[in-house]
Residue, then its C-alpha position, 0 to 999 in steps of 0.5 A: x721486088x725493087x733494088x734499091x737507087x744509089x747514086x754516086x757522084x765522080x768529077x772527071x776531065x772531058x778529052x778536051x781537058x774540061x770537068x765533067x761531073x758524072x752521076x752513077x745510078x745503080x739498082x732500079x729508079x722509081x718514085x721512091x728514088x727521088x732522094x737519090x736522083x733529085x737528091x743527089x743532083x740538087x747537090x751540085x754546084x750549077x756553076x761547077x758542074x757545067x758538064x754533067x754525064x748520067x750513067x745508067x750502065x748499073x741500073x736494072x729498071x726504070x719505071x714511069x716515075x723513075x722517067x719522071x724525076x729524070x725529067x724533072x732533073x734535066x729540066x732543072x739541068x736545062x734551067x740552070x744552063x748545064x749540058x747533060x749527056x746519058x749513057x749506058x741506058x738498054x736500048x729499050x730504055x733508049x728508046x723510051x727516052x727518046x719517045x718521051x722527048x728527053x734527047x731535047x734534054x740530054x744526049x743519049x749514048x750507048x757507053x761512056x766513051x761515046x758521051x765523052x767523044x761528044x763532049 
């Protein structure tokens, strides 16, 4: 059975002393995740959120729609100049991302500190 996404957005400063706005999903994203991925991402001031982290440490399970919209956001992501990083994902998500060709979108990294490390 699905759990159901949530999604909660944190501002925080990158080392450099930068805003970086984080986007904390939990449960498992799938199609009926949009309102919580898309969502929540349209949100976003594109002129603020310059920086956006996605954590994915809390989320159980993505399936091929769940990449789908994760597409769909970096692309908006892409459109609208912002640079996007993604940590916390399992390395079999990892490796689905990448086969997929979401790294042309997104960095990956394994923890937050990493993502923050690069930026």
């Amino acid at each position: 059975m699905q759990s159901e996404t949530k999604a909660r957005v944190d501002q925080i400063n990158s080392p450099a002393g930068h805003p970086v706005t984080v986007l904390r999903f939990e449960g498992d994203i799938a199609s009926t995740s949009k309102d919580a991925v898309l969502g929540t991402y349209q949100t976003l001031s594109k002129e603020a959120a310059k920086l956006v982290l996605l954590d994915f440490s809390k989320v159980d399970y993505i399936n091929s729609s769940g990449i789908a919209l994760v597409i769909q956001m970096l692309i908006e992501a892409s459109n609208s100049g912002q640079k996007v990083y993604a940590f916390g994902l399992s390395p079999h998500f990892t490796k689905v991302f990448t086969m997929v060709g979401i790294t042309k979108y997104a960095g990956l990294f394994p923890r937050e500190v990493d993502a923050m490390a690069a930026l």
